[in-house]
Phi, psi and omega in degrees: 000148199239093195270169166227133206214117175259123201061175205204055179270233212251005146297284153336303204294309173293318137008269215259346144278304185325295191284322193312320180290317211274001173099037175263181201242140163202164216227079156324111181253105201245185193244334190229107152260009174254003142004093168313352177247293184292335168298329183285294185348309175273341176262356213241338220202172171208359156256015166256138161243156176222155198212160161284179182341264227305323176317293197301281219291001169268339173279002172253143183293311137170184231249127182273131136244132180246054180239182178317151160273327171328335170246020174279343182255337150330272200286007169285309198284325139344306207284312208089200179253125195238044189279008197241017177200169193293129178247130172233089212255086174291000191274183194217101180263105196237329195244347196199122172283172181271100144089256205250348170321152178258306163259176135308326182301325214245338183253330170302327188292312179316301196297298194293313201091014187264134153288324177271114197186123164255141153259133158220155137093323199282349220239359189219156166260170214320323169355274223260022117304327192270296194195084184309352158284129212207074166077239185254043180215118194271158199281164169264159172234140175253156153186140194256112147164181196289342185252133190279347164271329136350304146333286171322306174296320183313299169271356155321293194286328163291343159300311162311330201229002159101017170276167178271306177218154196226116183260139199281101179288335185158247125244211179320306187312352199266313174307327158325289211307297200290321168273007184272013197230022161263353183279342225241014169257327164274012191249342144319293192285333213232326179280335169269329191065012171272019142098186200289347206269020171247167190205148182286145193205144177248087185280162206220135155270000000 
């Protein structure tokens, strides 16, 4: 699969080694590719490349996002119109909205025009993207939003890379929830002090 992950801090980053190991094709859509944190990336990997914004998402099936929110609605209008590809909007707007926006999800879906666009990827930190395991038991994964094929790539992918299972919270009406339970991992890990190395897990009777 030929993914695209717009920008490449530490998510984005952590990402785009996951999938690049399990043999999707990735596409950095960065402002610098020559950039030192996209050059180890690229150098690193001989299926990650970087490109600007506008490139990677026009080469890809589909589009990670991972930026600042201060640069979302900047790089959506960049993009165009992405109404012919997958959208997975890992970001959080928990201290700062995008402009007039409630999320990303919500200014990308306006802007692009994509119907298919999820919150994924959001709920936990880069840790547990580099390696979702916790002795002989792997970390959950979450995601929010109205399109079911979206999804399906979604949990595809969280699987690829060593989640155990990616559970559905709902549709739009849902992403609040879903970054709120992204708040409620930092406000563990980082506000709490029980460090970055922890992870949500959905035990079954």
């Amino acid at each position: 699969m030929n993914i695209a992950i717009l920008g490449a801090g530490n998510v984005g980053g952590a990402l785009a080694m996951g999938w690049a190991k399990a043999g999707h094709n990735i596409i950095l859509g960065v402002r610098d590719v020559s950039s030192e944190k996209v050059k180890k990336l690229t150098d690193s990997y001989s299926n990650i490349k970087a490109k600007g914004v506008a490139a990677a998402a026009k080469d890809a099936e589909v589009i990670l996002i991972s930026l600042p929110i201060s640069a979302v609605v900047e790089v959506a209008k960049q993009c165009g119109d992405l109404s012919d590809k997958i959208l997975i909007d890992a970001t959080n707007a928990l201290f700062q909205k995008p402009d007039s926006y409630q999320h990303a999800s919500e200014a990308f879906k306006e802007i692009t025009k994509c119907a298919d666009i999820i919150k994924c990827f959001n709920s936990t930190g880069f840790e547990n993207m580099h390696d979702p395991n916790y002795n002989r038991m792997a970390a959950d994964m979450f995601m929010a939003g109205d399109s079911a094929k979206a999804k399906t790539i979604a949990a595809q992918l969280a699987v690829d890379i060593g989640f155990d299972e990616c559970y559905d919270f709902g549709g739009d009406d849902k992403i609040p929830l879903l970054e709120q339970l992204a708040m409620a991992w930092v406000n563990l890990a980082i506000f709490q002090k029980a460090g970055r190395n922890i992870a949500f897990k959905i035990l079954k009777r």
